[in-house]
Residue, then its C-alpha position, 0 to 999 in steps of 0.5 A: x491527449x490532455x496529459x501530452x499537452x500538459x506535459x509539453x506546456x510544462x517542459x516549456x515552463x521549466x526553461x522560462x522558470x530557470x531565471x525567474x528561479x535563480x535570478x532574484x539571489x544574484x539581485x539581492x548580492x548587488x543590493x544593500x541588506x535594508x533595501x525596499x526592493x527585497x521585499x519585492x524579491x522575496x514574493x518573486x521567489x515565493x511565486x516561482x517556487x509555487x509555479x515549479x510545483x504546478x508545473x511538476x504536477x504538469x510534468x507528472x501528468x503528462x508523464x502518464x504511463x511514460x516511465x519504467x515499471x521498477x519494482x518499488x519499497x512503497x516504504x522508502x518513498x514515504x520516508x523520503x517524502x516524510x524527510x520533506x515534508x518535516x523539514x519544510x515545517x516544525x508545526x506539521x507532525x508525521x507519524x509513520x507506522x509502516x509494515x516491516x515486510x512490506x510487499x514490493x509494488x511496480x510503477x514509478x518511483x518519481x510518479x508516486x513520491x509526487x503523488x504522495x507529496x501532494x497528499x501530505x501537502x493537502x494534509x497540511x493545508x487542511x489543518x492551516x498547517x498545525x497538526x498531526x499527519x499520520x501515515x501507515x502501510x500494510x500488506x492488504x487483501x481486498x474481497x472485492x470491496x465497495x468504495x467511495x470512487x468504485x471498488x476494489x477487485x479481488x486481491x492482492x494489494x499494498x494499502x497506503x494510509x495518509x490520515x491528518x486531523x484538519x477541517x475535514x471534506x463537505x459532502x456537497x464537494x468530495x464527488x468535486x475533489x478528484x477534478x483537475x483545477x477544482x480548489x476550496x481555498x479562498x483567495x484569502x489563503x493560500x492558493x492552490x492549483x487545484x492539481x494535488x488530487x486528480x494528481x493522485x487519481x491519475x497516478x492511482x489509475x496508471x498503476x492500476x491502483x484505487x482511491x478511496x477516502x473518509x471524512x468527517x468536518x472537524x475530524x479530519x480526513x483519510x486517503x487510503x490508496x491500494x497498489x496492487x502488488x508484485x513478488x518480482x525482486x529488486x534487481x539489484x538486492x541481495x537473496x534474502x536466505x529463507x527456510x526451505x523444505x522438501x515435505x508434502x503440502x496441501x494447500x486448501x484455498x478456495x480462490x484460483x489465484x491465492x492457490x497458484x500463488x500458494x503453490x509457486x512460492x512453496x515450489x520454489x522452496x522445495x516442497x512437494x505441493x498439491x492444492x485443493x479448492x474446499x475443506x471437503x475435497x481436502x478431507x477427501x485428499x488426506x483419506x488417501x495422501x496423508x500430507x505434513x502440514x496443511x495451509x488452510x484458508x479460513x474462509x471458504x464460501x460456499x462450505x466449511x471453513x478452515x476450522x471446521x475443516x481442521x477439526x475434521x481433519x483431526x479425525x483423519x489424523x489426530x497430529x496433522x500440522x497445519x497454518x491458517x491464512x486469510x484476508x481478514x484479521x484474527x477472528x475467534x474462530x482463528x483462536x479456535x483452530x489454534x486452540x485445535x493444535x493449528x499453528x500461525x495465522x498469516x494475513x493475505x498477502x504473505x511474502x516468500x518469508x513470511x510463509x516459509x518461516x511459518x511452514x518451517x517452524x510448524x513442521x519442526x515442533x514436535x508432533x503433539x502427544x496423544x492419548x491412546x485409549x487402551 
């Protein structure tokens, strides 16, 4: 309710401000260049311009669930907002480092440009606008996982990082920072509306996403934002050729949802595919349906993980073609499994690519040389 009214007080706004935006440029064309009254104009412009920002976030509020759920390149809205953000200042650096690959998400490109402006805004304030903003994306699987505003589920997601080395968050005041209109800047800084952050929060919601942040005073602070991802296709974007196969695979995944989604992107591509829940149930599969290449998750509770199951595995067949994939990153037992004769380690979430290059280059190495006892 309090997002319709926003919403409607802010498209109300907008008529009035059309004016009170353009006007005070034709004033200046009828004055002298040294008048004293420019200077009166420049603080006409510099307030409307803080107003039209208010009442986007207004908008953006009131908007809340009223947009098209496109499917979204998280990385081409943080270019464009980077683009923004450095050509309103030369003091403020962005650094980006973003995944090549990236997952694509479903939402409202709009919504979530506005969202990320406020955050890089609020970066900038946080350091009085001279330092480094640092902004990055990846592929993200969560396992359930406790954070500062609640938890994240089980899944798939884009993680978006938007770190800046300011002032840092009190502690008294960052359960405060989500709430609508709560502001730390004094009155002898610049003014805030105090709707940059529970802007954020209510975008995050609509899109099913989560929040958290890290802060340290005289460190800085991070944001970090989870979208769930979507393997829908942008419509208008070309077929991408990926590497198919018609060869048997098993899938060892001890996660209900990951073997589904294993198992339709490997379909898709052409191969036969089976799928078990535990490195002992695909120890006893492959006794009677020897397969290709395996697709081992690494860890798998309760019970033997990927590596184990490989060096058992061995014992079956001792040329068996296998990839590793996992939530985590690389562990040492990773590099063990690969020492074994595993091939890549993918990191959850994979794109339809991603897992197709990997299953592809594996199955058409050679088959390891062997040594039979005579």
């Amino acid at each position: 309710m309090a997002g319709t009214i926003a919403g409607q007080v802010a498209h109300d706004f907008n008529n009035l401000l059309a004016p009170i935006m353009a006007y005070p440029e034709f004033i200046r064309d009828e004055l002298p260049h040294d008048h004293k009254a420019q200077v009166y104009l420049d603080t006409i412009e510099d307030a409307a311009k803080k107003i039209a920002e208010i009442n986007q976030d207004l908008l953006t509020m009131g908007r809340r669930g009223h947009y098209n759920q496109d499917v979204i390149n998280i990385n081409k809205i943080v270019l464009h907002a980077v683009n923004e953000m450095e050509s309103r200042t030369k003091t403020v650096t962005c650094e980006t480092e973003l995944c090549e690959d990236i997952m694509n998400i479903k939402g409202g490109s709009a919504q979530i440009h506005r969202m990320l402006t406020n955050l890089l805004v609020n970066a900038q304030d946080a350091m009085d606008d001279i330092g480094n903003i640092s902004i990055k994306t990846e592929n993200y699987y969560v396992d359930d996982t406790s954070i500062s505003f609640g938890r994240v589920p089980k899944g798939e997601y884009i993680k978006l990082t938007v770190a800046d080395s300011g002032c840092g968050i009190p502690d008294d005041i960052k359960e405060k920072i989500l709430d609508p209109f709560f502001s730390t800047k004094s009155a002898d800084k610049k003014s805030g509306s105090g709707l940059g952050l529970s802007v954020v929060d209510a975008v995050m919601k609509d899109h099913s996403g989560y929040l958290d942040m890290s802060s340290k005073i005289g460190t800085g602070t991070s944001f970090y934002l989870y979208f769930p991802i979507t393997r829908d296709e942008h419509g208008e974007s070309k077929t991408i050729e990926v590497q198919v196969g018609s060869e048997k695979v098993l899938i060892v995944d001890d996660d209900d949802v990951q073997r589904q989604v294993s198992s339709r992107l490997l379909n898709k591509l052409g191969y036969r595919v089976s799928s078990v829940e535990s490195g002992a149930k695909a120890l006893e599969f492959l006794k009677e349906n020897p397969q290709d290449i395996l697709v081992l998750d690494m860890v798998m509770l309760p019970g033997i993980d990927g590596t184990e199951t490989y060096k058992r595995v061995l014992d079956i067949n001792p040329n068996q073609k296998a990839i590793i994939v996992s939530g985590f990153s690389e562990s040492d037992r990773v590099f063990e499994a690969q020492k074994m004769g595993v091939g890549t380690f993918l990191r959850k979430p994979f794109t339809k690519s991603l897992i197709a290059r990997a299953i592809r280059t594996e199955l058409d190495k050679k088959e390891k040389s062997t040594t039979v006892a005579m």
